[in-house]
FIKOL-442721 format. One record per atom (N, C-alpha, C): x, y, z; residue number from 1; atom name. Coordinates in nm, 3 decimals, always signed. Layout:
BEGIN
NODE       x       y       z resi name
NODE       X       Y       Z  NUM   CA
...
END
This chain:
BEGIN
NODE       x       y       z resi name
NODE  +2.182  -1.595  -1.610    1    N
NODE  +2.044  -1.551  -1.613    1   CA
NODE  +1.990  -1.535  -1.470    1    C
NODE  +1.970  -1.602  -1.372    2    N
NODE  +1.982  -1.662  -1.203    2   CA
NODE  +2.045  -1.496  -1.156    2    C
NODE  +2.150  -1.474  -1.251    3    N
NODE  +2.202  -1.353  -1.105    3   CA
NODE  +2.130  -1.207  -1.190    3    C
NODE  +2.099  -1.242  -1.315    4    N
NODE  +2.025  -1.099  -1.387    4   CA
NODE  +1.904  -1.047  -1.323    4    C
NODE  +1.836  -1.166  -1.303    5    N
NODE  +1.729  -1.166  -1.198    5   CA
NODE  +1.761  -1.131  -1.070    5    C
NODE  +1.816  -1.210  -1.017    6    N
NODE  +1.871  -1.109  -0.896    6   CA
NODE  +1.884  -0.963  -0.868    6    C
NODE  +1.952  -0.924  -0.960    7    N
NODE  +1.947  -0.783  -0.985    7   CA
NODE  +1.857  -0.746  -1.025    7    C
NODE  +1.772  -0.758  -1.100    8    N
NODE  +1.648  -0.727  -1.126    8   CA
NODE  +1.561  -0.673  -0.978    8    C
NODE  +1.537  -0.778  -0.903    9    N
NODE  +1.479  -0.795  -0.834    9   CA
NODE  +1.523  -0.697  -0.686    9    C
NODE  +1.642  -0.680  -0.689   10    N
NODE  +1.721  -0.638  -0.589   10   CA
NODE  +1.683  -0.478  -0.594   10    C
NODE  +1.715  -0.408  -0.724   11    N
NODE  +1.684  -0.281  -0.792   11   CA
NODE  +1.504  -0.249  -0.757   11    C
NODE  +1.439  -0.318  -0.828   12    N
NODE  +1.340  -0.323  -0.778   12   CA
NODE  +1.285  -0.278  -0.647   12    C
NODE  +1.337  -0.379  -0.553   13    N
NODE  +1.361  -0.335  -0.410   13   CA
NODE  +1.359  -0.215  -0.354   13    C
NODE  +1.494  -0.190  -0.370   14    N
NODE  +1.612  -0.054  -0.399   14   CA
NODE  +1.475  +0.067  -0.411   14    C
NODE  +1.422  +0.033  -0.561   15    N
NODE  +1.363  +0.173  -0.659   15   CA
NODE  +1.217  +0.175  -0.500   15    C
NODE  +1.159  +0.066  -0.476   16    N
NODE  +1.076  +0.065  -0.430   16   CA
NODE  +1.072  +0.160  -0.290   16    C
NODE  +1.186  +0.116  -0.192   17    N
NODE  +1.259  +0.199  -0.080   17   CA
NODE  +1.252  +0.358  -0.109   17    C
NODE  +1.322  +0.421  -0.208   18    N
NODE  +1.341  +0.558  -0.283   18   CA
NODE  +1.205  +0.601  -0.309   18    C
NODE  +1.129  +0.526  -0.364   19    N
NODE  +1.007  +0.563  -0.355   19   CA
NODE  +0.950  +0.597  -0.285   19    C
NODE  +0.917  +0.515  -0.194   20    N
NODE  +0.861  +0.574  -0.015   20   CA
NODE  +0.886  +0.666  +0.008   20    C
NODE  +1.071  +0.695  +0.042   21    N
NODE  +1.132  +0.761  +0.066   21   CA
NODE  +1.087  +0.910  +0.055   21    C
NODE  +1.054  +0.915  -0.108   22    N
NODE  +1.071  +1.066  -0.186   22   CA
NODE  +0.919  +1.071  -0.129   22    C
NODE  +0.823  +1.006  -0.142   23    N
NODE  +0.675  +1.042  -0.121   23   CA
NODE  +0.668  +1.103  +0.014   23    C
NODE  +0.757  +1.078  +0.102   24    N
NODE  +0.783  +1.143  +0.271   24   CA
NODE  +0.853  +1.304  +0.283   24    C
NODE  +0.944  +1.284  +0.118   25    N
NODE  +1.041  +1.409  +0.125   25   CA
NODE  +1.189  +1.425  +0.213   25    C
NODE  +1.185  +1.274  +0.236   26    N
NODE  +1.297  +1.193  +0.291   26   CA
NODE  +1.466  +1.182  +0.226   26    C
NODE  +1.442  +1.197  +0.119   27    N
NODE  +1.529  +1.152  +0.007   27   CA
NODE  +1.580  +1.247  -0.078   27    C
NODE  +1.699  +1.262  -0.144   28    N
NODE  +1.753  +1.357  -0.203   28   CA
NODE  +1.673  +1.297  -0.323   28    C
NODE  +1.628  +1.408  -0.440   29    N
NODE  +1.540  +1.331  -0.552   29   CA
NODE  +1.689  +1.265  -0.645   29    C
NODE  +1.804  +1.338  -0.651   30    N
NODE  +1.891  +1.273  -0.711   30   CA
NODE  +1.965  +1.121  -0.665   30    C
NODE  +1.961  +1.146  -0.608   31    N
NODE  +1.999  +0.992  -0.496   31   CA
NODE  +1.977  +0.868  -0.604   31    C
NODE  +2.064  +0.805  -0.615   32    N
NODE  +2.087  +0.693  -0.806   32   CA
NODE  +2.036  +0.555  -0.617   32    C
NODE  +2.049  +0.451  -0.720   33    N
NODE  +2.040  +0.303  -0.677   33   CA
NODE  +2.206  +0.296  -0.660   33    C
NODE  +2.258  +0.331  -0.729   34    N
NODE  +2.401  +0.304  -0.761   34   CA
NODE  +2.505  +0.390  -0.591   34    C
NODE  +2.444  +0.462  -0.606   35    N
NODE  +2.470  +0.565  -0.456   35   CA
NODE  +2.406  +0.544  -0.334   35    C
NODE  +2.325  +0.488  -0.324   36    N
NODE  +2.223  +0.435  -0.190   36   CA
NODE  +2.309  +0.305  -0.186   36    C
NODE  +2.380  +0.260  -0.286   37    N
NODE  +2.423  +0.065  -0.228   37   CA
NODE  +2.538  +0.087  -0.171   37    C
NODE  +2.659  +0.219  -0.232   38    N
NODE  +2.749  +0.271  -0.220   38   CA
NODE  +2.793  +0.330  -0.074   38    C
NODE  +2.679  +0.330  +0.012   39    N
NODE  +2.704  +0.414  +0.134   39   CA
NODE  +2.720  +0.243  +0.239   39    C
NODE  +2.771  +0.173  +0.216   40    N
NODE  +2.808  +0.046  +0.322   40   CA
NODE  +2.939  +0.053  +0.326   40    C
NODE  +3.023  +0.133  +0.289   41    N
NODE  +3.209  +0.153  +0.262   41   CA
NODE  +3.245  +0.161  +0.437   41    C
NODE  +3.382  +0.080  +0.485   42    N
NODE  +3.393  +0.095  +0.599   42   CA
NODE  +3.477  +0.259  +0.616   42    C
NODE  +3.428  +0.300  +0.749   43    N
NODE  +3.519  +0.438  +0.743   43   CA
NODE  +3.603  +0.435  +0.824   43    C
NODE  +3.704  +0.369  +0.857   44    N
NODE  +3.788  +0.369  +0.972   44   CA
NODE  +3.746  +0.365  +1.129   44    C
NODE  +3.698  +0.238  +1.127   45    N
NODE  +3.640  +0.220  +1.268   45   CA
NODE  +3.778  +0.145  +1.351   45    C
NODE  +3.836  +0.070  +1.276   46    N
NODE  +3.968  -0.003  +1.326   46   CA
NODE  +4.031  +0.134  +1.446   46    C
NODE  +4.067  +0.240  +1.355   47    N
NODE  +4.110  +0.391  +1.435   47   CA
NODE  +4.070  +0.387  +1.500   47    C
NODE  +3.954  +0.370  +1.571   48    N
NODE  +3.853  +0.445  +1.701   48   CA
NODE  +3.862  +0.289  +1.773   48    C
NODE  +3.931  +0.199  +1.758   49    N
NODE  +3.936  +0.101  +1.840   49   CA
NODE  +3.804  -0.007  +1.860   49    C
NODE  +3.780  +0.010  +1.695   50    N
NODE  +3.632  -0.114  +1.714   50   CA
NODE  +3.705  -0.227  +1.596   50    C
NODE  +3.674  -0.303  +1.612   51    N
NODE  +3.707  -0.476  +1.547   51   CA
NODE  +3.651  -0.467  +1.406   51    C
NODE  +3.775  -0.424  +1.302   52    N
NODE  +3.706  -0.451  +1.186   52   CA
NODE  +3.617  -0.516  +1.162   52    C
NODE  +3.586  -0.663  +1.221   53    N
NODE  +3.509  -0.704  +1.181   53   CA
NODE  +3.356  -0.770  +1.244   53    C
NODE  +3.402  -0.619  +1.348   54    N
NODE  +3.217  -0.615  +1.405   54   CA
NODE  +3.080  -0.555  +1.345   54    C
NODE  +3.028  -0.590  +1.343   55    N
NODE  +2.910  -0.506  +1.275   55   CA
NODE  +2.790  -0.492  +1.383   55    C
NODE  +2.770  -0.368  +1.418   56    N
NODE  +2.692  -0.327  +1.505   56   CA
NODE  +2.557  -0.181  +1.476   56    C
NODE  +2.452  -0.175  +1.498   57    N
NODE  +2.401  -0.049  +1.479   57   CA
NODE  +2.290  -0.032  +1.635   57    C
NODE  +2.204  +0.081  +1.590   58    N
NODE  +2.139  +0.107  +1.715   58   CA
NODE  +2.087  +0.196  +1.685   58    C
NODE  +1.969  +0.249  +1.672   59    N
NODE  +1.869  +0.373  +1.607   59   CA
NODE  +1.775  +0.398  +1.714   59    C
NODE  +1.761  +0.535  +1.743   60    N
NODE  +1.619  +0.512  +1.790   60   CA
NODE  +1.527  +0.633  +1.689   60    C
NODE  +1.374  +0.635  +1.723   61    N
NODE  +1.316  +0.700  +1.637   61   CA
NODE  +1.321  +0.877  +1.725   61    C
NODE  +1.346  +0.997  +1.668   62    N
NODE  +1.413  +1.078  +1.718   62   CA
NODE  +1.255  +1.181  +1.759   62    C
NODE  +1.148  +1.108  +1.715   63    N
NODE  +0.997  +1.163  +1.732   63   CA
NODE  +0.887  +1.069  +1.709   63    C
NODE  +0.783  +1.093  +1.750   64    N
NODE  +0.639  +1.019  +1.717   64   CA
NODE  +0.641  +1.000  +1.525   64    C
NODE  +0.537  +0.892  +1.551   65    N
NODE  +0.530  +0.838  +1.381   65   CA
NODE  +0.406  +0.839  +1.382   65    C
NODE  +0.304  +0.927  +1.359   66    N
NODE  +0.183  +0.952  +1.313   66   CA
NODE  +0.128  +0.887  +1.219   66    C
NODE  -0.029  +0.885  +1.210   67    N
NODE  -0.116  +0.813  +1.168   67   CA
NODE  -0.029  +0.669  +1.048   67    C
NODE  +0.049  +0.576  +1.102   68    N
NODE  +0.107  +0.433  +1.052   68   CA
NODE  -0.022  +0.405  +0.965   68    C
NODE  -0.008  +0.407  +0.828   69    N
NODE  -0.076  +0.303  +0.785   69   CA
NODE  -0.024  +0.172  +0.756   69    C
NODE  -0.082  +0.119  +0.606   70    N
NODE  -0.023  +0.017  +0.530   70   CA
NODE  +0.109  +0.015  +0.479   70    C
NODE  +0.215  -0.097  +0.478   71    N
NODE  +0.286  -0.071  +0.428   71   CA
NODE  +0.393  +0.020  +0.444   71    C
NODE  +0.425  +0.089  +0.568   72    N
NODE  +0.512  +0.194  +0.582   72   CA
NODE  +0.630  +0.175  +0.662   72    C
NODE  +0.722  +0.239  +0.581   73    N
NODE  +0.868  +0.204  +0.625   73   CA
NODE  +0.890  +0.256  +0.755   73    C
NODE  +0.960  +0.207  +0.872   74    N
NODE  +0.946  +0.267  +0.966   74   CA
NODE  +1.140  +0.337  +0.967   74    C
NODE  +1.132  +0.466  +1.010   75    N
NODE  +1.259  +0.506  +1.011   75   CA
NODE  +1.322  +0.562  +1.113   75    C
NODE  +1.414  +0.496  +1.171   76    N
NODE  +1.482  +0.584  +1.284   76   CA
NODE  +1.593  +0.643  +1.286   76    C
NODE  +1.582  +0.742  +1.299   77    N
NODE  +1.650  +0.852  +1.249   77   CA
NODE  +1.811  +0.890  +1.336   77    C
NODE  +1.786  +0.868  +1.475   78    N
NODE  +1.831  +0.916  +1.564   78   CA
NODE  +1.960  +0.803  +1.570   78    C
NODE  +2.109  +0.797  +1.548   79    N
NODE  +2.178  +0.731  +1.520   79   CA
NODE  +2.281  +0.729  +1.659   79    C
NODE  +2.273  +0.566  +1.753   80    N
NODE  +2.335  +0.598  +1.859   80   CA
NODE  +2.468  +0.523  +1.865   80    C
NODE  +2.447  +0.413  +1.779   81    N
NODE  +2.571  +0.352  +1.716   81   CA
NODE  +2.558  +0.282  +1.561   81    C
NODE  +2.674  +0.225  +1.498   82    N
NODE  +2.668  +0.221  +1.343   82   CA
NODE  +2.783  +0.188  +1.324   82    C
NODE  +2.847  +0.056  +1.354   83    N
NODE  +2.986  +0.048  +1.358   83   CA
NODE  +2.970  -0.003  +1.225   83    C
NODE  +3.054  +0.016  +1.089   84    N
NODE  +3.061  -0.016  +0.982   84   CA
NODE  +2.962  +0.032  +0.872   84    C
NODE  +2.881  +0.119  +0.951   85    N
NODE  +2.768  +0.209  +0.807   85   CA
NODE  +2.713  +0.111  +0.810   85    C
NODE  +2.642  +0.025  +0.796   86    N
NODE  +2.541  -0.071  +0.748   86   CA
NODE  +2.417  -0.022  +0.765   86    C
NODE  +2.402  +0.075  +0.840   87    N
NODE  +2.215  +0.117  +0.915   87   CA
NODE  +2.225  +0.262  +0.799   87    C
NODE  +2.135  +0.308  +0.751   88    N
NODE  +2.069  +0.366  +0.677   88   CA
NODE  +1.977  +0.528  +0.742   88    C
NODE  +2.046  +0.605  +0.828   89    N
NODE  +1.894  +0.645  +0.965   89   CA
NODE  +1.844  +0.767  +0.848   89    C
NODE  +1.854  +0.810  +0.769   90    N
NODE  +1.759  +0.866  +0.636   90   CA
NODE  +1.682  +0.790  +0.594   90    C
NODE  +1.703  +0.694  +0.529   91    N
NODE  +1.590  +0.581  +0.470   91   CA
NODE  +1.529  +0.443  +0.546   91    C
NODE  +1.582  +0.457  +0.703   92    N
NODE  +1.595  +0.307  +0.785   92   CA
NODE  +1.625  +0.194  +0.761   92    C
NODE  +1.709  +0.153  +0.695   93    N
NODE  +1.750  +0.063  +0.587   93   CA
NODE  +1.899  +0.023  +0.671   93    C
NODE  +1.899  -0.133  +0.699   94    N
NODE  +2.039  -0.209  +0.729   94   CA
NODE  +2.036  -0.251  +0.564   94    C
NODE  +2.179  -0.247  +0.551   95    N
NODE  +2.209  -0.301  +0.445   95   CA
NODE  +2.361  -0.398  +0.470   95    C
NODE  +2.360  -0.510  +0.476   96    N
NODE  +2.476  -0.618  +0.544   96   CA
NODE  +2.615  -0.555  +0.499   96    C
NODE  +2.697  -0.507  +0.526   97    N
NODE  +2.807  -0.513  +0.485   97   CA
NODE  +2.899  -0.659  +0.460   97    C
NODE  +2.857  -0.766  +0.574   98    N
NODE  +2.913  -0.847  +0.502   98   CA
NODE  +2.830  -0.974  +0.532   98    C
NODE  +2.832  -1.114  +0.480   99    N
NODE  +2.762  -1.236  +0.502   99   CA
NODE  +2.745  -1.284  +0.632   99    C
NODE  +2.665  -1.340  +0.737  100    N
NODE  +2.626  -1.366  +0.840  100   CA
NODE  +2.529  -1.378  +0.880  100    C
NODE  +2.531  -1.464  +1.017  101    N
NODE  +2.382  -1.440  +1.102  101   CA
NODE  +2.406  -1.356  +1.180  101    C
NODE  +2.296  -1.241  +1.148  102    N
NODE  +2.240  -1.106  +1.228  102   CA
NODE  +2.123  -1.180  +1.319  102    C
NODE  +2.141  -1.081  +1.460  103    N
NODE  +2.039  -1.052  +1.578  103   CA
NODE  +1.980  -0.948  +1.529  103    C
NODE  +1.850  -0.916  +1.539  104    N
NODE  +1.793  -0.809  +1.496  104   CA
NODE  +1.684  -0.760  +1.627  104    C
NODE  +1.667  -0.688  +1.696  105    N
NODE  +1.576  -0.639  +1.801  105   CA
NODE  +1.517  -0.501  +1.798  105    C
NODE  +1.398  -0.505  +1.812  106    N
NODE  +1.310  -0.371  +1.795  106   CA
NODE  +1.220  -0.353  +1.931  106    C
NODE  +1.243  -0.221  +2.000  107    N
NODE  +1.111  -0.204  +2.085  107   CA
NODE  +1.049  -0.137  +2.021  107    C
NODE  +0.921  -0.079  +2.028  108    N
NODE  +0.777  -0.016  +1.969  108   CA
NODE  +0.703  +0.044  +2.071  108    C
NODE  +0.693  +0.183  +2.111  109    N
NODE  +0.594  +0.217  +2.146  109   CA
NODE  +0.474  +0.269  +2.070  109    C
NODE  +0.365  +0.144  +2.085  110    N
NODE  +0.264  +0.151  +1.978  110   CA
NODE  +0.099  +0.120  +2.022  110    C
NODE  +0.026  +0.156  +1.923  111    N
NODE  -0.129  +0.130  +1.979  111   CA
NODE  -0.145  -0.002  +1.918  111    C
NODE  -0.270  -0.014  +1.829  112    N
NODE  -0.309  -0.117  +1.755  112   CA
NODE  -0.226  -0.152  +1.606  112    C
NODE  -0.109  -0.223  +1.652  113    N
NODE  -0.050  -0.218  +1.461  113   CA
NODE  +0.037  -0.345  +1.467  113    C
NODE  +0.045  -0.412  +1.355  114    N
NODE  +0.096  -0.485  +1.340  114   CA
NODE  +0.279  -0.436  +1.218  114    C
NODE  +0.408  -0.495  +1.290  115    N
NODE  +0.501  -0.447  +1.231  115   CA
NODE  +0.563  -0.579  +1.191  115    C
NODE  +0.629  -0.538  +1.063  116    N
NODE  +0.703  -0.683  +0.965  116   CA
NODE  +0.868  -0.670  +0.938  116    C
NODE  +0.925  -0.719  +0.978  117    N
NODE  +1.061  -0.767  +0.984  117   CA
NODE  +1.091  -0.761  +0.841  117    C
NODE  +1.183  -0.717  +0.751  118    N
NODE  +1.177  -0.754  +0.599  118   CA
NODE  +1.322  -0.793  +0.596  118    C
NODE  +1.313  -0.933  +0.511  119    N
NODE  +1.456  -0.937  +0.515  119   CA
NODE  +1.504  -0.964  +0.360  119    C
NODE  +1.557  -0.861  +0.298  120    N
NODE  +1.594  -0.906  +0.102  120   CA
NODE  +1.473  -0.920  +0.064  120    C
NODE  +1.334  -0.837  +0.076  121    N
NODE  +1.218  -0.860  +0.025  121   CA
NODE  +1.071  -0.940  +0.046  121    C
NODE  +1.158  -1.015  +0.211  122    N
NODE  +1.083  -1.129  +0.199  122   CA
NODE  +1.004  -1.081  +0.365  122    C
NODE  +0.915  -1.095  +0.394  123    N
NODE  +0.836  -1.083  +0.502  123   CA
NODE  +0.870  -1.168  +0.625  123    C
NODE  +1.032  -1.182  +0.718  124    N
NODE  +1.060  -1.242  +0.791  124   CA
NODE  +1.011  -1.286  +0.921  124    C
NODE  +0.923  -1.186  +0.992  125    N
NODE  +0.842  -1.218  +1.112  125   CA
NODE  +0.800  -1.088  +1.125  125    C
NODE  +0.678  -1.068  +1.248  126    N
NODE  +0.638  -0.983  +1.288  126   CA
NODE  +0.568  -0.966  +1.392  126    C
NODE  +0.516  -0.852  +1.457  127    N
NODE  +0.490  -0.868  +1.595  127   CA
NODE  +0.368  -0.758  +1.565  127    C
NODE  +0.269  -0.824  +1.699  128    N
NODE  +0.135  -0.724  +1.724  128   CA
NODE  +0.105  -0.688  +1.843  128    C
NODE  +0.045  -0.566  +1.878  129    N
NODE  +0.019  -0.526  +1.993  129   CA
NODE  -0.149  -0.473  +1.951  129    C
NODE  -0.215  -0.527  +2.073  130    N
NODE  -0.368  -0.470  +2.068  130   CA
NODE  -0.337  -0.391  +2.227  130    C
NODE  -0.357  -0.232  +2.201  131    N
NODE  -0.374  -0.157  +2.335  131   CA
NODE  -0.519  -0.189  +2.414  131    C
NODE  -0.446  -0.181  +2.517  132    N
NODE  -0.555  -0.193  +2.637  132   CA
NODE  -0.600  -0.029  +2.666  132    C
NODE  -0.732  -0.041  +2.624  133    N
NODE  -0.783  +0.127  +2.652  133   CA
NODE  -0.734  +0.208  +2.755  133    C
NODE  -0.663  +0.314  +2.686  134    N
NODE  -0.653  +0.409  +2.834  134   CA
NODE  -0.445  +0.366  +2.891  134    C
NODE  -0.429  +0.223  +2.806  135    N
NODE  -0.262  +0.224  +2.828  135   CA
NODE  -0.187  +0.299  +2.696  135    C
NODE  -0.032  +0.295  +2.777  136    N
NODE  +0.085  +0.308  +2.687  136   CA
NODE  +0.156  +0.216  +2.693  136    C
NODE  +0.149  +0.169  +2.593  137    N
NODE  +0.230  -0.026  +2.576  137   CA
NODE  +0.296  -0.015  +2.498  137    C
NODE  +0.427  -0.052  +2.492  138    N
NODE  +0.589  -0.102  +2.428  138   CA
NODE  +0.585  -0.287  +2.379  138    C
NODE  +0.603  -0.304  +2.264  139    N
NODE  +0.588  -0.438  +2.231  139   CA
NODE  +0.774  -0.465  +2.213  139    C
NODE  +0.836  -0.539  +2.230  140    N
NODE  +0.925  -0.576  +2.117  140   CA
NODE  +0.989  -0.696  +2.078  140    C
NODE  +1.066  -0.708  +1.960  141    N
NODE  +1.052  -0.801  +1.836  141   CA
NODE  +1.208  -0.842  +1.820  141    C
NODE  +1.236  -0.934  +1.821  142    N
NODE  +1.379  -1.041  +1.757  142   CA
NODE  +1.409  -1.101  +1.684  142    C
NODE  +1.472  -1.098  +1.618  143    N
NODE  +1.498  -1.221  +1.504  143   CA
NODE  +1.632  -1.249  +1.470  143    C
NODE  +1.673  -1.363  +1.435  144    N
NODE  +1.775  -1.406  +1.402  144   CA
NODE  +1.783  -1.484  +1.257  144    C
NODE  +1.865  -1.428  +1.172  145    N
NODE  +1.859  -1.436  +1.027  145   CA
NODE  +2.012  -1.442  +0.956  145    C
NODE  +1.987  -1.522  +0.879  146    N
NODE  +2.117  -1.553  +0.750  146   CA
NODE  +2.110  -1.393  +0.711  146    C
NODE  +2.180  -1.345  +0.680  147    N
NODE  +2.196  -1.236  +0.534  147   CA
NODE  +2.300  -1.213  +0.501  147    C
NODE  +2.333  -1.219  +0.402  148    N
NODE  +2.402  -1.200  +0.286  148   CA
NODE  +2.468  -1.077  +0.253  148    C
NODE  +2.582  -1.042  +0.211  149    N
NODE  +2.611  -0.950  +0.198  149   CA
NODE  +2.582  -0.869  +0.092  149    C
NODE  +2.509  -0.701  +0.129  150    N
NODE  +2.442  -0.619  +0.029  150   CA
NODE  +2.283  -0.647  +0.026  150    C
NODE  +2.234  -0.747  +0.113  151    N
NODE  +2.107  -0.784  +0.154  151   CA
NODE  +2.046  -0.675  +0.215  151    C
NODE  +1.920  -0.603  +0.203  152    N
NODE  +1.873  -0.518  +0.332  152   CA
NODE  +1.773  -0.571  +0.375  152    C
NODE  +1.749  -0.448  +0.493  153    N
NODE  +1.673  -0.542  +0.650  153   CA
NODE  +1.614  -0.432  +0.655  153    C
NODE  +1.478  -0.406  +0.670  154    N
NODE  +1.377  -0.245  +0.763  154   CA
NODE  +1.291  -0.298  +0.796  154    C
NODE  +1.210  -0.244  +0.871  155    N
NODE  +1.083  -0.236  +0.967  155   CA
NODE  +0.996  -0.156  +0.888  155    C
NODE  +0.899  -0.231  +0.861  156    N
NODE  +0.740  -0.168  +0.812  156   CA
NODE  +0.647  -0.203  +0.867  156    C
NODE  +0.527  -0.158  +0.887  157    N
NODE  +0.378  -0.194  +0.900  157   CA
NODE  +0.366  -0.270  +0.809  157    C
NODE  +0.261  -0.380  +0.897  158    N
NODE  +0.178  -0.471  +0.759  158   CA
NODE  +0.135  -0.446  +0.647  158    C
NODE  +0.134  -0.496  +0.590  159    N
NODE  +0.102  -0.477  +0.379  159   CA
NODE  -0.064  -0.473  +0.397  159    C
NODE  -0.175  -0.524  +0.494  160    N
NODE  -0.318  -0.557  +0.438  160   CA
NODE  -0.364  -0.488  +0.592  160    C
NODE  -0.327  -0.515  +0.745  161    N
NODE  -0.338  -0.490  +0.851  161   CA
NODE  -0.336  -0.335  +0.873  161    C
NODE  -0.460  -0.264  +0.874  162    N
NODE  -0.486  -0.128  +0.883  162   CA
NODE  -0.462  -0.123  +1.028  162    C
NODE  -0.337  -0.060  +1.095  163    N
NODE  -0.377  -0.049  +1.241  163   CA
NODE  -0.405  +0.116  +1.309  163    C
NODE  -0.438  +0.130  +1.370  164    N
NODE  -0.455  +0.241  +1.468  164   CA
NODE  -0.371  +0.323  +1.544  164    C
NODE  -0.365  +0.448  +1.536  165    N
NODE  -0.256  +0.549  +1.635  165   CA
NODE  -0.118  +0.542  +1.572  165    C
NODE  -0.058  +0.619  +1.669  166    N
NODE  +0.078  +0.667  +1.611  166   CA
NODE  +0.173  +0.600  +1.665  166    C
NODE  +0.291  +0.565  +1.637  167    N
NODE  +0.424  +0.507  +1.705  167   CA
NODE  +0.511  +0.577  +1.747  167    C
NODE  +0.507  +0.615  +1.940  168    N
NODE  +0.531  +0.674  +2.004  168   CA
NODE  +0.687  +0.697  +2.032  168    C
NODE  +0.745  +0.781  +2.064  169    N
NODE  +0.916  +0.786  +2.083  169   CA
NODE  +0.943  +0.887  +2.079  169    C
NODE  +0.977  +0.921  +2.279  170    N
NODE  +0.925  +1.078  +2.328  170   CA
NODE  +1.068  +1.012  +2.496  170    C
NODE  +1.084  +1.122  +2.544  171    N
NODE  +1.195  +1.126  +2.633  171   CA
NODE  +1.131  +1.011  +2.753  171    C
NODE  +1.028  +0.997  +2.770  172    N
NODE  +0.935  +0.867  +2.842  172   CA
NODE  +0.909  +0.738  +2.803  172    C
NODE  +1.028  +0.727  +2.656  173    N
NODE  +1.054  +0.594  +2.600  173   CA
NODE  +1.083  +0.609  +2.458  173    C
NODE  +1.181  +0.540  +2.421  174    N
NODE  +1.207  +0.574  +2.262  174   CA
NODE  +1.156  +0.416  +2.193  174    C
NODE  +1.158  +0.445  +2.066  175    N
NODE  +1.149  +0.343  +1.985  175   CA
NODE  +1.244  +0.310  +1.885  175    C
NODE  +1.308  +0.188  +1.915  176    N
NODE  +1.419  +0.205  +1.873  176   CA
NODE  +1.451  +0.006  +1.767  176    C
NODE  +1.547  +0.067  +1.753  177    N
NODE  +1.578  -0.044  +1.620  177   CA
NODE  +1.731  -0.109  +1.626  177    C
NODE  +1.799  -0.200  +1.631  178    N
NODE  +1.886  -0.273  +1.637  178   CA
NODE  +1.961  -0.401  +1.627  178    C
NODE  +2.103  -0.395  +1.564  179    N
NODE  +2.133  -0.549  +1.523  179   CA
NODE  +2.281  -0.543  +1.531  179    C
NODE  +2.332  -0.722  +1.544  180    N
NODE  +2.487  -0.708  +1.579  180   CA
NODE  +2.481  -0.849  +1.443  180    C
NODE  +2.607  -0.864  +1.445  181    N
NODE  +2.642  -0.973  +1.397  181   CA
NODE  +2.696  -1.061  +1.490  181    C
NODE  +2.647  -1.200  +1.452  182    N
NODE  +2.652  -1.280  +1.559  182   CA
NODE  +2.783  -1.412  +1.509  182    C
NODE  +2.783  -1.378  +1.357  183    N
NODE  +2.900  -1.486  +1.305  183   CA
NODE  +2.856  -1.517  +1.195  183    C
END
């Protein structure tokens, strides 16, 4: 019963992500739950001389992120490494390929907004920046976390925290997203 729920809950998740997703025009509308969990398969990284069993990614956002409200997935698109598929840069979504503690690090070029770490659903930490009138300020954010394998990890804006301006990521600074496995 313990793991039905799980799944329950996990799907949920999942449907919730796709959702966003499609409301952006992000998302293939056919795109199953069953096919979004499916894309963590290793593709022969051993070949290219990386350590089966590293797990590495690195995103940055490939343009500005206009008017951030509530609640919004942040996605970086721009894919600079991804050793083992685990990073998601269509939907911004890590999804663990395997059990461990992940490093997770984000810079932000941002105005007034508060951003939330999500880890398997749960609101892991988050970071705020209040601009100083008239600056361009870069905040960024770390964390170190258990996850589980098939667990996912994204960056959103706060759920209640209405913040201000757009999230900047332009050749004068990117905004970018990243995590290794640490063991």
């Amino acid at each position: 019963m313990e793991e039905l729920n799980f799944l329950r809950q996990r799907m949920d998740r999942l449907q919730h992500i796709i959702t966003d997703l499609s409301k952006r025009g992000n998302v293939n509308q056919s795109l199953s739950i069953e096919t979004f969990e499916t894309r963590t398969k290793q593709t022969g990284n051993a070949i290219r001389g990386i350590s089966t069993s590293s797990i590495a990614f690195y995103a940055s956002m490939s343009s500005n992120e206009p008017n951030v409200g509530t609640h919004h997935l942040l996605i970086f698109d721009h894919e600079l490494l991804n050793v083992r598929n685990g990073y998601h840069p269509h939907s911004g979504v890590f999804i663990a390929p395997e059990s461990g503690i992940y490093v997770f690090m984000w810079t932000l070029r941002l105005y007034e907004q508060s951003i939330v770490l999500v880890v398997n659903g749960i609101d892991y930490t988050s970071i705020y920046n209040r601009e100083t009138p008239g600056a361009d300020e870069s905040v960024t954010g770390y964390a170190i976390a258990r996850v589980n394998q098939g667990e996912d990890v994204f960056l959103r804006s706060h759920s209640s925290f209405t913040g201000t301006g757009d999230i900047i990521s332009n050749d004068y600074g990117l905004s970018t997203f990243g995590v290794w496995l640490l063991c």
